[in-house]
N, C-alpha and C positions, 0 to 999 in steps of 0.2 A: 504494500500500500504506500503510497507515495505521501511526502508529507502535507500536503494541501487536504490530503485527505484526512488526516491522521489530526491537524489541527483542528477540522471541522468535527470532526467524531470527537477530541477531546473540549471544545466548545460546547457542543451539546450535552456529554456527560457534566460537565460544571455549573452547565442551566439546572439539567436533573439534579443534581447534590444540591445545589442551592433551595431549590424548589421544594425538596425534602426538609433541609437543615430546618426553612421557614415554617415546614409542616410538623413537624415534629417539635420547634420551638412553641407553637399555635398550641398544641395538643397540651405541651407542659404548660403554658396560661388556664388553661382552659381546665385540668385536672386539679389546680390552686384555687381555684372561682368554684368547680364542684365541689372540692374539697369544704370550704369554708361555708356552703350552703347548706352540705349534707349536715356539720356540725350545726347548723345553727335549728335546723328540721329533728335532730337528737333533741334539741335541749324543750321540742315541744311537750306538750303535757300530753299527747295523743300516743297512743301505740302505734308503730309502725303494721300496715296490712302487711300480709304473708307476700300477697303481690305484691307490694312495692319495694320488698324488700328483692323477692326474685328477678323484677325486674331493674333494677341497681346492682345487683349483681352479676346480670346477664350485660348490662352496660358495662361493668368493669372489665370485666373479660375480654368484651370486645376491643377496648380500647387498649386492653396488654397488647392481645394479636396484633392490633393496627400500629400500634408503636414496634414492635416486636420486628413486624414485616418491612416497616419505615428503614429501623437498623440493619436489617438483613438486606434490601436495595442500597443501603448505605454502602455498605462493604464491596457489593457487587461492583459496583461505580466508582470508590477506590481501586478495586482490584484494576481494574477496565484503564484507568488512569494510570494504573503503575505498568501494565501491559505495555500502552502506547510510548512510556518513558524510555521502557527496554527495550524498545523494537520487534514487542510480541504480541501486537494489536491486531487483529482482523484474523488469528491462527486458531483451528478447533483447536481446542486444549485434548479430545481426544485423538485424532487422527491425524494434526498437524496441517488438514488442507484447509485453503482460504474459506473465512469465512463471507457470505455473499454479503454484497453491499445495501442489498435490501434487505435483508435481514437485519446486519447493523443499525439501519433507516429508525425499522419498527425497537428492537431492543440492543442498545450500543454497548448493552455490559454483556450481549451474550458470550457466551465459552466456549461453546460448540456450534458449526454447522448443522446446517438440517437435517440433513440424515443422519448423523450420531446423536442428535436429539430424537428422533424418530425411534432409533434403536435400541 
């Protein structure tokens, strides 16, 4: 892959990581504000319903996963930028051959081509 390319793919992984950093920054605001609601909803004089409890728990969960997933696209996008530093950007990681440029397009931290993805 030639470098014009290699700049362009590492441009858009930077958009991506940033995009994330801001989402994940978002998500820890936003777990400070539930936090401080949920305490303030304890300190009612009402018992909590069974549902509402299940469903604050089912929200909790989700947002582990969703930050979980956040960090794990994280490292992808690291990885993908440390690829292009060393000059091992666009290679499957299993088979060594080029990885296609539309593929890149749609996911720029892939690791493998489409057929060793397939397989």
């Amino acid at each position: 892959m030639d470098k014009s390319k290699q700049y362009y793919f590492k441009n858009k992984l930077l958009q991506e990581k940033n995009r994330i950093l801001k989402l994940v920054e978002d998500m820890k605001r936003n777990e400070i504000t539930d936090m401080y609601e949920e305490m303030a909803d304890e300190l009612s004089t009402f018992d909590n319903h069974p549902g509402d409890i299940a469903s604050i728990r089912s929200d909790l969960e989700r947002g582990a996963y969703q930050k979980e997933n956040e960090h794990r696209m994280l490292r992808k996008i690291e990885d993908a930028i440390h690829s292009i530093e060393e000059g091992k950007y666009g290679r499957c990681a299993n088979c060594g051959q080029s990885i296609s440029e539309e593929r890149l397009e749609v996911i720029p931290y892939a690791r493998t081509c489409v057929g060793c993805k397939e397989s």
